[in-house]
N, C-alpha and C positions, 0 to 999 in steps of 0.2 A: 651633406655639405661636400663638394670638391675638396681636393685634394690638389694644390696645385704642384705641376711637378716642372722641373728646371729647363727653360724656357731654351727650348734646341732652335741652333741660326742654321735658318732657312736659307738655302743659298737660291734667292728667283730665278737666277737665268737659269737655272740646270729647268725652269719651264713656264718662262716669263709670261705666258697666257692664263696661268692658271692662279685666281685669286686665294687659292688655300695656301699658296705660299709664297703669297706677298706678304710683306711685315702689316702691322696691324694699322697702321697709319693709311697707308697708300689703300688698304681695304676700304677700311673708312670713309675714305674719299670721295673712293670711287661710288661708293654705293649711294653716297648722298647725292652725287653727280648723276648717277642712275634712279633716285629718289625724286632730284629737278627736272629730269625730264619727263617722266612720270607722272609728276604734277602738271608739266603744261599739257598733257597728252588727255589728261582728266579736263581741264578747263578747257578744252576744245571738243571735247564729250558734248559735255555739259551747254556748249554755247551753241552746240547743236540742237540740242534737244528746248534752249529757251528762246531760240531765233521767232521760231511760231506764236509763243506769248508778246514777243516782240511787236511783230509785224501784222498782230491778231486784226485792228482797227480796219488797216489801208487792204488787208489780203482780203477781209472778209465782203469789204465794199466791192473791191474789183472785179472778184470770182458770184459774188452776190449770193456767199456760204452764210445758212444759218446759224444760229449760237450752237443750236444740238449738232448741226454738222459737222461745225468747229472742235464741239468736245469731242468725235465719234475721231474727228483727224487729229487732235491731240491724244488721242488712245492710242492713234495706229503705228508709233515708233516702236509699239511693247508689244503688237499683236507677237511677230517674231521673237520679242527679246528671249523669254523666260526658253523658248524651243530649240535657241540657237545658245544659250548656255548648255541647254543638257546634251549638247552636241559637241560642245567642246569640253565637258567634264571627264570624258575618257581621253582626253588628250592633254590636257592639261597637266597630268603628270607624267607626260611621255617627250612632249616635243619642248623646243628651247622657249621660254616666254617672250626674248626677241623677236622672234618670227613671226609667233602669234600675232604679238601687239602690232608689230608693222604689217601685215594683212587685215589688220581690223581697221588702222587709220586710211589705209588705200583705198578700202570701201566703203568708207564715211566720205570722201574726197569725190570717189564716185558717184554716188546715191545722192549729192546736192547736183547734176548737172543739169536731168530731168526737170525741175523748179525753171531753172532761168532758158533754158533753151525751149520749152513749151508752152508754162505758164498755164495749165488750166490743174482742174481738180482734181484727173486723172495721173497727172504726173506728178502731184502732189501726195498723193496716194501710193503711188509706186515709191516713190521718193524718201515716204517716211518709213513703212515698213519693209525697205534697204537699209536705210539709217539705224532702224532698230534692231536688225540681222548681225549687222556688225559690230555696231555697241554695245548687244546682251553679253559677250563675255569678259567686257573690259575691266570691271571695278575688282570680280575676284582672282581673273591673274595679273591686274596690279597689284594686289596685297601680296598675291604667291609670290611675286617678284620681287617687293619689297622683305618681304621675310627672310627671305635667301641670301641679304646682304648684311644683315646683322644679326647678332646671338640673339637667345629669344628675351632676356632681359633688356636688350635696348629696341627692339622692334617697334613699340607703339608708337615710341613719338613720330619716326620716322613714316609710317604706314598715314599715321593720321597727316602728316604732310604731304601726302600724296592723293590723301581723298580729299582735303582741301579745297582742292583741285574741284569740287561739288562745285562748291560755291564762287572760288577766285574767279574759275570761268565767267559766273554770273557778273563779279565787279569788274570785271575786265572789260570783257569782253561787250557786253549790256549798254555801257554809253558808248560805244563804237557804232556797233549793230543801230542802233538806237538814232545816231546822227549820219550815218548810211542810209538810213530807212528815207530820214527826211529830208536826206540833202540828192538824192541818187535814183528815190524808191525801192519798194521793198524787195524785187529780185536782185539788187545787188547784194543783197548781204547775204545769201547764197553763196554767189562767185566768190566771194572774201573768204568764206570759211572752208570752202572747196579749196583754196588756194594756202590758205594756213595750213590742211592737212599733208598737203603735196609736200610740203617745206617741212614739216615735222617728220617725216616720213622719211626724206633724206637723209639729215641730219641722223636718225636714230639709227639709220643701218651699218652707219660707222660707229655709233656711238654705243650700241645697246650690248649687254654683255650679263650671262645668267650670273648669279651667287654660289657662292661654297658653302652654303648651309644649310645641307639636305636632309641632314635627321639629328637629335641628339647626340649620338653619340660623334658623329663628325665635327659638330659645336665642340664638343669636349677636345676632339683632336685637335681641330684646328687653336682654339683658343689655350692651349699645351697645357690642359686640366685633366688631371683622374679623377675617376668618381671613384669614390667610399667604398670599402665594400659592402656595407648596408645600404649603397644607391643602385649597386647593379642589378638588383632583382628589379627595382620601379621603371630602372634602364631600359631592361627585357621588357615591362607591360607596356610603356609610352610607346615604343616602336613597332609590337604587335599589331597585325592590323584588326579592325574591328567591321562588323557591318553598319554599313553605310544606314540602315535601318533602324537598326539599335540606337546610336546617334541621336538621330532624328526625332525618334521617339521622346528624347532627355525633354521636361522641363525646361531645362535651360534652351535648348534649341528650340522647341516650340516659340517660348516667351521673347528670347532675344530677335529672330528672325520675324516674330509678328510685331514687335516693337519698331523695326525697323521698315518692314509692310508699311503700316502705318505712318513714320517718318516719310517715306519715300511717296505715299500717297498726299502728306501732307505738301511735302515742298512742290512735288509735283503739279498739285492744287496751286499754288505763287506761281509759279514759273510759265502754266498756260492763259490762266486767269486773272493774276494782278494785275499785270499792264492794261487790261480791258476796263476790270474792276476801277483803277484810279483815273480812266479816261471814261468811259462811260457813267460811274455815278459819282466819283467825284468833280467831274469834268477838267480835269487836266490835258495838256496835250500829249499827240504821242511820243515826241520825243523824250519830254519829261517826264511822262507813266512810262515809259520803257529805261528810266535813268533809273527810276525812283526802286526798282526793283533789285537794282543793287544793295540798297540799304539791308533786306535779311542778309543777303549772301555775304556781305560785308563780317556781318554780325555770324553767320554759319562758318566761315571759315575760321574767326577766330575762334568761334565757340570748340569747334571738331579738334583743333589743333590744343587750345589748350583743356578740352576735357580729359583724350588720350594722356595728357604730358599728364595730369594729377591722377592717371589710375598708373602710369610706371612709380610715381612720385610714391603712391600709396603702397606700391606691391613694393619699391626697394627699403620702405618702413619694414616687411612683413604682414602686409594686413593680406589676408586671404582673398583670391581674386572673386570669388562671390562679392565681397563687399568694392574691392578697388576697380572692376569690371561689370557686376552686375547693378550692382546698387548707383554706380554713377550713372549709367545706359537707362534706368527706371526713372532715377532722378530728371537726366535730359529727355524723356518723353515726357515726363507729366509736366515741367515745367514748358515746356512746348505746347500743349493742349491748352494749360493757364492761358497762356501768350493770346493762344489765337481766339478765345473764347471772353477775353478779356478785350479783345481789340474789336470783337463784332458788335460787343454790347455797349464799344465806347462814344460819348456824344459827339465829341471833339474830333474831327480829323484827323489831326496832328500827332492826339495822343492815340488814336487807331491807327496809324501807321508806324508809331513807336512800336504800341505792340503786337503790330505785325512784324516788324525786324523781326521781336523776339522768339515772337510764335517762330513763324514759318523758318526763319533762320536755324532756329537750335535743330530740327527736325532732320537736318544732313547729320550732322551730327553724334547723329544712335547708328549711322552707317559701318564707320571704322569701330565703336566700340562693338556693335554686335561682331562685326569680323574676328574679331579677338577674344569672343566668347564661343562663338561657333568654333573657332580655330586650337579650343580646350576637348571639343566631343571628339575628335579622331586623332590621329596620327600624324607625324609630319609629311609622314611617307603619302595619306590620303589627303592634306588640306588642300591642295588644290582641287581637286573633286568634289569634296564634301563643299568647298566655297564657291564652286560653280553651282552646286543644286541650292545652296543657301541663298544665292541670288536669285536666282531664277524664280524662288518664290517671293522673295520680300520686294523685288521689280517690280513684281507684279501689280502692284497697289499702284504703278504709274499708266499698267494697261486701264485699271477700272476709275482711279479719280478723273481723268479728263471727261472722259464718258455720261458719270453719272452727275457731274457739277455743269455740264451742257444741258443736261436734262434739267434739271434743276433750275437751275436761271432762264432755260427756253421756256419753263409750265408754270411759271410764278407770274401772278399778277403785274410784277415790275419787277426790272433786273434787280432793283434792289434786294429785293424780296428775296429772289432766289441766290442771290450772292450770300445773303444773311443765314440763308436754312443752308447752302453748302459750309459755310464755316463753321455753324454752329456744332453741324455735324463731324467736321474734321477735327474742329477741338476738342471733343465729346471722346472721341475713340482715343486719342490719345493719350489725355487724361487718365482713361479706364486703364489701357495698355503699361499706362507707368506705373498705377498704384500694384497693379499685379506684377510687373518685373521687380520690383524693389523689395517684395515679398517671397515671393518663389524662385529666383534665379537661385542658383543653387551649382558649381560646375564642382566642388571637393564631391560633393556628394552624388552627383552624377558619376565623375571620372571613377570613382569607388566602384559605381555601379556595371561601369563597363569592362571594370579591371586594365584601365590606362593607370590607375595609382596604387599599389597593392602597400 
């Protein structure tokens, strides 16, 4: 337990740039102000990556791309993704996360211009695995970045407001794209999103600004706390660094980043495929199967935001983060699987697109929680790094669901068919994935193992 010790006034001007010694308000502030942009910087990610589900109907007609071609170009924003996180893993805990983030939105801004100035398959191609170059390193140095502006006891809820941002994108953003498509055609909404990053881009280079909250022991300083002398030895192991391997190795990192795999495969599976799914076999139009896909992200943003809030909720009780971070992370996969396996086998429409909210929704979800379990196997000094190769693998499930749910509905008797055997499949993994997190996440017993808690 701290020690709190008598609270020393900070005079800011003696170095008004420096948020360690700003009072604790104006900190505050800032970082949530740095937390909202952060979140629009995600939902423009995101409306990236769901513009192609979007505009699946009209692109595929025009271009005269089959369903398998369409899954193969729904893969191709992640060929790069997972290659250009481990490229920014050694950088990540070197260079300012400002910079980074504003050269990853300049070449998401870029990478849409190929689409509308050419318009064929080939520039669609070039286009997405640009897209995907840029955006591989965006989710784990938004969490770095968010970390850095709050102690680690209020981090979650904040972190989970910024990956939000999965989903919001999708409500947002989704009936815009959506009545662009059919009021304009489908190249404009390209130009739109090309044109939002320009302007985010701006705005943040005035605006974006790192954190003071580089390791533990700086938290303590900053936050004008002593630790125990019974804390400084756990002091020493939490800041020790560890290998990156060892880590990896945990249980807990297997389970949580395959949970999240699998989440990211799931939503992924909505975001290429729904809008086609609710236009082609339930015959809706496009503009309203491109609305209608809001409804999970609707339901994922609340879910991500307030799962986070009940595991800080949990952990400021005392419950050990096994149960307030793993157990919830278990719980939002398997309930996620229910969703989608529940909705394929259901008769009714209506109630099939409820429990699709729920599925495919909750499925963002296990993102920020996994973040926060992964962010228990290493150091402060390594979470950036270690949260760059943590992505890079659990993305991954966004290179292979487009792919394999193209195949699948292109070799099936009837799109029905093959729509039915991909979700059966998606809910099936999930399901599995949560009953095994919920059982084996384990981070006291890990962090023991690494000697981060002695």
């Amino acid at each position: 337990m701290a020690i709190h010790a008598p609270q020393q006034a900070r005079e800011t001007a003696a170095d008004p740039a420096d948020p360690a010694l700003w009072d604790a308000r104006r900190r505050s502030r800032r970082g949530w102000t740095i937390t909202g942009f952060l979140l629009v910087l995600m939902m423009i990610s995101w409306a990236d990556k769901a513009i192609l589900g979007i505009v699946a109907v009209p692109l595929m007609r025009d271009l005269g791309i089959s369903p398998g071609t369409f899954g193969l170009l729904g893969s191709a924003v992640f060929i790069l993704f997972g290659v250009a996180q481990l490229a920014a893993a050694p950088i990540a805990n070197r260079v300012s996360s400002k910079w980074i983030l504003l050269a990853l939105c300049l070449v998401w801004s870029i990478a849409q211009v190929p689409i509308f100035v050419f318009a064929t398959l080939p520039a669609l191609w070039f286009s997405r695995v640009l897209l995907g170059a840029g955006e591989g390193p965006l989710a784990p140095i938004t969490m770095h970045a968010v970390y850095k502006w709050f102690p680690s006891a209020k981090g979650a809820t904040p972190a989970a407001v910024a990956s939000s941002g999965v989903t919001l994108g999708i409500v947002v953003f989704a009936p815009v794209l959506a009545w662009i498509t059919a009021e304009f055609g489908w190249k404009a909404t390209f130009i739109f999103l090309a044109l939002i990053g320009v302007a985010w881009a701006a705005v943040w280079f005035f605006v974006g600004k790192e954190g003071p909250y580089t390791s533990i022991r700086e938290e303590h300083r900053i936050e004008g706390t002593t630790p125990a002398p019974a804390e400084e030895h756990a002091l020493s192991a939490a800041d020790h660094r560890v290998s990156y391997w060892r880590s990896i190795a945990t249980p807990s990192w297997v389970l949580s980043v395959l949970a999240a795999f699998l989440g990211y495969w799931t939503f992924t599976v909505a975001m290429t495929w729904l809008p086609a799914y609710f236009e082609n076999v339930m015959g809706l139009g496009t503009q309203q199967a491109g609305s209608l896909i809001a409804l999970p992200a609707i339901w994922g943003a609340a879910a991500t935001v307030g799962l986070s809030w009940l595991t800080e909720r949990l952990a400021r009780r005392g419950m050990p983060s096994r149960y307030s971070r793993g157990v919830v992370l278990g719980s939002a996969a398997l309930f996620s699987g229910a969703m989608v396996l529940a909705g394929t086998m259901a008769a009714q429409p209506v109630l099939a697109i409820v429990c699709f909210m729920f599925g495919f929704g909750t499925a963002p979800a296990t993102f920020a929680l996994t973040y926060l379990v992964v962010a228990e196997t290493t150091t402060i000094g390594q979470r950036g790094a270690m949260l760059q190769y943590s992505n890079a693998v659990l993305s991954s499930g966004g290179l292979l669901a487009p792919a394999i749910v193209g195949m699948l509905v292109g070799s099936a008797s009837s799109a029905a068919a093959g729509y039915e055997n991909a979700f059966l499949l998606t809910g099936a993994m999930m399901l599995g994935i949560g009953i095994l997190s919920v059982l084996f996440i384990n981070q006291q017993r890990d962090r023991k193992r690494l000697g981060l808690d002695l």
